[in-house]
C-alpha positions in Angstrom: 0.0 0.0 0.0 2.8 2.0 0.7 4.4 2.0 -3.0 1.0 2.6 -4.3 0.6 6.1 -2.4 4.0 6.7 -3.4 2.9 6.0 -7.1 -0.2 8.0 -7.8 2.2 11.2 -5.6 4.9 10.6 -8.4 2.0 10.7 -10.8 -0.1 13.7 -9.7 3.5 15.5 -9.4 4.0 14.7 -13.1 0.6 15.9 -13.9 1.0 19.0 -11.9 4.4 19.9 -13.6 2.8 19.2 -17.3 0.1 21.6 -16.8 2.4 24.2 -15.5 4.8 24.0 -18.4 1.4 24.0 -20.5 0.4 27.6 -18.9 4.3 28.9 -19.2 5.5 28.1 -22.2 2.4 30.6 -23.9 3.6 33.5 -21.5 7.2 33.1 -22.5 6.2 33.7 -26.2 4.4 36.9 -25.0 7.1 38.6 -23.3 9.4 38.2 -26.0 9.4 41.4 -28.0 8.2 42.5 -31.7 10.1 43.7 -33.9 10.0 47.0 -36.2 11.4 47.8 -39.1 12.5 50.7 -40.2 14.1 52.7 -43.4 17.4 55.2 -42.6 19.8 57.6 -44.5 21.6 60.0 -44.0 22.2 63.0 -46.6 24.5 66.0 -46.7 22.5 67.5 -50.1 23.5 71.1 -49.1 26.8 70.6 -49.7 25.7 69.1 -53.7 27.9 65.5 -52.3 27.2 62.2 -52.0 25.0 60.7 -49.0 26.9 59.9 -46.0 24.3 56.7 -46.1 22.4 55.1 -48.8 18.8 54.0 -48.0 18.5 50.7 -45.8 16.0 48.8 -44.7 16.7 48.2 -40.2 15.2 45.3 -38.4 15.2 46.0 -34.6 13.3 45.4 -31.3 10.3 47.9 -31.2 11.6 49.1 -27.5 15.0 50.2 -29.4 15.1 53.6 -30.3 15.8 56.0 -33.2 19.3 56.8 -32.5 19.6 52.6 -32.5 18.0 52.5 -35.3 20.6 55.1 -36.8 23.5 53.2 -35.3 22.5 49.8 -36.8 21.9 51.8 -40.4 25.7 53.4 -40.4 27.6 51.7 -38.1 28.4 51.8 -34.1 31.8 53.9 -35.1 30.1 55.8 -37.6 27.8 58.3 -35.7 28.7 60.3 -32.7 26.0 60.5 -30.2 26.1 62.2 -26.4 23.4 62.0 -24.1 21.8 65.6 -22.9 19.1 67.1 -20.2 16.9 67.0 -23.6 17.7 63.8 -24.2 19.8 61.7 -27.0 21.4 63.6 -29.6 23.3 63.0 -32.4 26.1 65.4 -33.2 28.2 63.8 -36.0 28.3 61.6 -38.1 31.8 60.2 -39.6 32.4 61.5 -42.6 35.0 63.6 -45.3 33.5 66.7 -46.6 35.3 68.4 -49.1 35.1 72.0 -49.9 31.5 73.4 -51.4 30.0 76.6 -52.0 27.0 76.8 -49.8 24.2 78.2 -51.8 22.4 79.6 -49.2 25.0 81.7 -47.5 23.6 85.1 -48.6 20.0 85.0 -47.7 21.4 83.4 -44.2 23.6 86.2 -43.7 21.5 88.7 -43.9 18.7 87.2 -42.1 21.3 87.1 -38.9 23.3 90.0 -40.0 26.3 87.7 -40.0 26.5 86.5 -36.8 26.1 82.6 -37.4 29.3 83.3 -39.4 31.6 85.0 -37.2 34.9 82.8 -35.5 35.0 85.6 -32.8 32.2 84.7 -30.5 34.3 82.2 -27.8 30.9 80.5 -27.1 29.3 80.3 -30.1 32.5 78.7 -32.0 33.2 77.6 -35.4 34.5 74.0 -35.3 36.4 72.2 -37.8 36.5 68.4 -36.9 38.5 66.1 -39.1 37.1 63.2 -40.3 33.6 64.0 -39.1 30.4 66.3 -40.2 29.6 67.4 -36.9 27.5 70.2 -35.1 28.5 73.8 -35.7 30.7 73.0 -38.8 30.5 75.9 -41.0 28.7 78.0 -39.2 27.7 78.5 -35.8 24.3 76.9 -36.2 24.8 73.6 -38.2 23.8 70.7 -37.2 21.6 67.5 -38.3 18.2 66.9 -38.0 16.0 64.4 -39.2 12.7 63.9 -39.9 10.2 60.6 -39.8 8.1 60.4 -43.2 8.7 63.6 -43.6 7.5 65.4 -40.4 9.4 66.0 -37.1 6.4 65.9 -35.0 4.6 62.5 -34.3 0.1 62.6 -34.8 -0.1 64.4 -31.4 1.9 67.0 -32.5 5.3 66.1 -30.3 8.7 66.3 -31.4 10.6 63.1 -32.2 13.9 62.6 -30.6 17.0 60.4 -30.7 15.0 58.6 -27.5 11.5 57.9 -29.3 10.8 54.1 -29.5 10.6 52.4 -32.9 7.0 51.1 -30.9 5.7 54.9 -31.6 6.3 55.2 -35.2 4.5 54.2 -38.2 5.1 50.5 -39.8 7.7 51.1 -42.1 8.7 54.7 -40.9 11.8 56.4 -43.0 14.2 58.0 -40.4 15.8 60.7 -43.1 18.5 62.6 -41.6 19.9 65.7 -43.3 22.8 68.5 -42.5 21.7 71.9 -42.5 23.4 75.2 -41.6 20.0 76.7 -41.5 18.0 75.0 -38.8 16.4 73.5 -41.2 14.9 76.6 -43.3 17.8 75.5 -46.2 16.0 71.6 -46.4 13.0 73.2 -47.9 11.4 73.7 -43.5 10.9 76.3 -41.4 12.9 77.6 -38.9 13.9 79.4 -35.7 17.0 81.4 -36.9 19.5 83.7 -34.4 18.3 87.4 -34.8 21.5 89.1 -35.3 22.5 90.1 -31.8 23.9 88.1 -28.8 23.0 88.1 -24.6 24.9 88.9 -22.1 26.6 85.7 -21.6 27.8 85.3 -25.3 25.2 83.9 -26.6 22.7 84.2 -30.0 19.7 85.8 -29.0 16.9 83.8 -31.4 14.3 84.8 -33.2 10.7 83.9 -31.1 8.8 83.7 -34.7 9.8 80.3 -37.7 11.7 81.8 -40.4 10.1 80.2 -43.4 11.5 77.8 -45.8 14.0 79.3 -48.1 12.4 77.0 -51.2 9.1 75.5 -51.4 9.5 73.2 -53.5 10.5 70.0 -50.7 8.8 66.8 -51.3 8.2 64.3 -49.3 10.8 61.2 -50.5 9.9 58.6 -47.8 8.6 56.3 -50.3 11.5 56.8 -52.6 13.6 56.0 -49.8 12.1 52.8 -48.8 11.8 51.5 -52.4 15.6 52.2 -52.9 16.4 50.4 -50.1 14.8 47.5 -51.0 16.0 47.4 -54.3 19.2 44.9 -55.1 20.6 46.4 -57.8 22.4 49.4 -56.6 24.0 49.7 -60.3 20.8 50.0 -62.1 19.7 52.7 -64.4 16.6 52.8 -62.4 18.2 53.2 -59.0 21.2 55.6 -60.1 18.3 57.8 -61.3 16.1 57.6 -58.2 19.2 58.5 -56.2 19.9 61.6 -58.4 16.1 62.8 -57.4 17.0 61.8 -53.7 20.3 64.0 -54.0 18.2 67.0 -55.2 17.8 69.7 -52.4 15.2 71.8 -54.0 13.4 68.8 -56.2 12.4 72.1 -58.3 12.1 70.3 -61.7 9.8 67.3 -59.6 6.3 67.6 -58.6 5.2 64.9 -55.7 3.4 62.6 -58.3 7.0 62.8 -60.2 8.9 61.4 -57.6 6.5 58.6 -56.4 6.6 57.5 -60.1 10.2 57.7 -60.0 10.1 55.4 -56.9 7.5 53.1 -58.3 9.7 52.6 -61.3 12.1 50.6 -58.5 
């Protein structure tokens, strides 16, 4: 009688230990994240060069960020990123610029009377950085910024930053990153420029009113992006020509229907 207790224990143990591997093996799948993927480049178009990085297509977990995202796209040693009290920013990415005639330079002159030009303001400096196309190069206001199909501002009207979750973008979102020495008004955006004058600590005093685009003509390219990504012929006609509408600042000769065709043709 005794090894017959001992049995049906053994047994109702075994039971017991089925049905709780039953109820855990479905909670292990849940915990395990998604995934999201995204599209990323990164474009120096005011300067009339190459991209710094071709379209491509990132697969990551949803809880990594943008600035992973960006990481994964161009390589850890590629991009320079330092953490601030506004969060994650990216200051440079790695990178050898030569020498270009900036075709903005008088209309942002005189909209700052100069200032974002001058090498004589010890805290607004002028940096030349070897290797790299960082913050502040050029002028005293460069910098990139990027936009997510085509918009800086998520559907409830906040800003994304380096720190946004993948989770909180669109399926599919294109991360564009561009260089401007406009805050932005030189990509074809408006912008909150210096007004001419600085405080008392050194500083540019800036404008409290957007400085509009200095073109109109910007498109939105996010679906050009994506399908150039995703295309495996880099050396085709069809993908040399979609990446000499992506290289086009102004996109003056292309309507929005023009480059969606162009894309479609991929």
């Amino acid at each position: 009688m005794k090894i017959k207790r001992s049995g049906k224990k053994v047994f109702a143990l075994l039971c017991s230990l089925i049905m709780i591997f039953a109820f855990a093996v479905p909670n292990f799948a849940a915990n395990e994240s998604a995934t999201k993927t995204v599209y990323v480049d990164v474009e120096k178009n005011i300067t009339g060069q190459d991209l710094i990085q071709e379209p491509v297509k990132v697969v990551l977990d949803e809880n990594k960020t943008i600035a992973d995202a960006t990481k994964e796209a161009v390589g850890v040693y590629n991009v320079r990123i330092r953490g601030t009290q506004y969060g994650t920013y990216i200051e440079a990415f790695k990178d050898d610029t030569p020498d270009f005639q900036y075709p903005f330079k008088e209309i942002l002159s005189e909209l700052t009377k100069g200032i974002v030009f001058r090498t004589d303001i010890p805290n607004q400096p002028i940096v030349n950085e070897e290797g790299w196309l960082a913050e502040k190069e050029y002028d005293g206001i460069s910098g990139w910024m990027f936009t997510v199909n085509n918009t800086m501002v998520d559907d409830n009207g906040i800003y994304y930053t380096g720190d946004t979750k993948l989770s909180d973008l669109p399926d599919n979102a294109v991360i564009r990153w561009e260089y401007s020495m406009a805050v932005g008004c030189d990509l074809g955006l408006e912008g909150y420029l210096p007004d001419g004058t600085l405080n008392e600590w050194g500083y540019y005093n800036w404008n409290t009113e957007p400085t509009p685009p200095f073109f109109s003509t910007r498109v939105d390219k996010s679906h050009l992006i994506r399908k150039m990504a995703d295309h495996e012929n880099k050396n085709s006609a069809e993908y040399l020509d979609a990446m000499e509408v992506l290289r086009d600042l102004t996109t003056e000769g292309y309507t929005q229907a023009d480059v969606d065709e162009i894309a479609d043709s991929l």
